[in-house]
Steps between C-alpha positions, in 0.01 A plus 500: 500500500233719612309417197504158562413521902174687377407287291565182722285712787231547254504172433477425875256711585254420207503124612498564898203719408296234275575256765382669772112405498590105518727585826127537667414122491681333780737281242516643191662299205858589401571658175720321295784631355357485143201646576685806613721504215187510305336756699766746500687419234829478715676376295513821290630643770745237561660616192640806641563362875379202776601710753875445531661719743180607650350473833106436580442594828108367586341539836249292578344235724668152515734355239675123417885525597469134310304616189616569124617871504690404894842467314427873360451630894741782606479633844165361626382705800155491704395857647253292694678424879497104568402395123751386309482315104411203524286505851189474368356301183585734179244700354445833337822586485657163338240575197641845473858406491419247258342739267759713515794245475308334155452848358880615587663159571854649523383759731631507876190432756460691819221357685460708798184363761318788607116405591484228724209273492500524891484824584262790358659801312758515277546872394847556730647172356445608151673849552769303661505234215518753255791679657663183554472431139674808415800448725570199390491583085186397412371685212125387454291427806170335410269471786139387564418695780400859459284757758176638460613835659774758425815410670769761535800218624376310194560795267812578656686160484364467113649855472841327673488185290465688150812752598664228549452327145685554198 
């Protein structure tokens, strides 16, 4: 099992990090699932898992309570007060739940809001995501959002969330 959930977070990672320089024009074009499946080769992967029994936790911006990977959602939360899913138009976050949910289809999808595109700063909400993530069984959290500084509440509650995996 923990084979497998490496390898599917590889997999993850490798395509949320060769998509990331098309997520700086306004609208970038959606990958398709084949393309994916050709850039990561997935489906070798899929061979040993899709990502039954697993949770994805990702905290992000924004994400479609209507779209493709919506009937994989488990515990949705916003750390943002006042924004719930579904306020606003989707965005960043309904590409990254897609990507996960076509490179671990059976996987369970956490999509916790915490950046709001309202309000400036996000730092608090992402501690809070992350610990939220952890409480409630997720075993991968993928985010976006990251800090340009040295945070000690963001190394503790990535301390808290990895004593709390398996």
């Amino acid at each position: 099992m923990r084979r497998s959930l490496r390898l599917i977070l590889s997999l993850i990672t490798a395509v949320l990090l060769a998509g990331g320089a098309s997520c700086a024009r306004k609208h970038p074009p959606r990958n398709t699932s084949s393309d994916l499946v050709a850039f990561s080769h997935v489906d070798r992967a899929w061979t040993v898992s899709k990502g039954a029994g697993v949770t994805v936790a990702v905290i992000d911006w924004q994400f479609d309570p209507k779209g493709e990977a919506a009937a994989n959602f488990v515990a949705p939360a916003s750390m943002v007060p006042g924004e719930r899913m579904g306020d606003l138009e989707p965005w960043h976050g309904a590409w990254m739940v897609d990507i996960v949910h076509r490179i671990a289809p059976e996987a369970r999808i956490m999509p916790i809001i915490g950046r709001s595109l309202k309000q400036p700063g996000f730092q608090d909400a992402l501690v809070r995501g992350i610990r939220y993530a952890a409480e409630h069984g997720a075993v991968a959290v993928t985010s976006s959002m990251g800090t340009a500084t040295d945070s000690p509440q963001l190394r503790e509650v990535i301390a808290f969330a990895e004593a709390r995996g398996d």
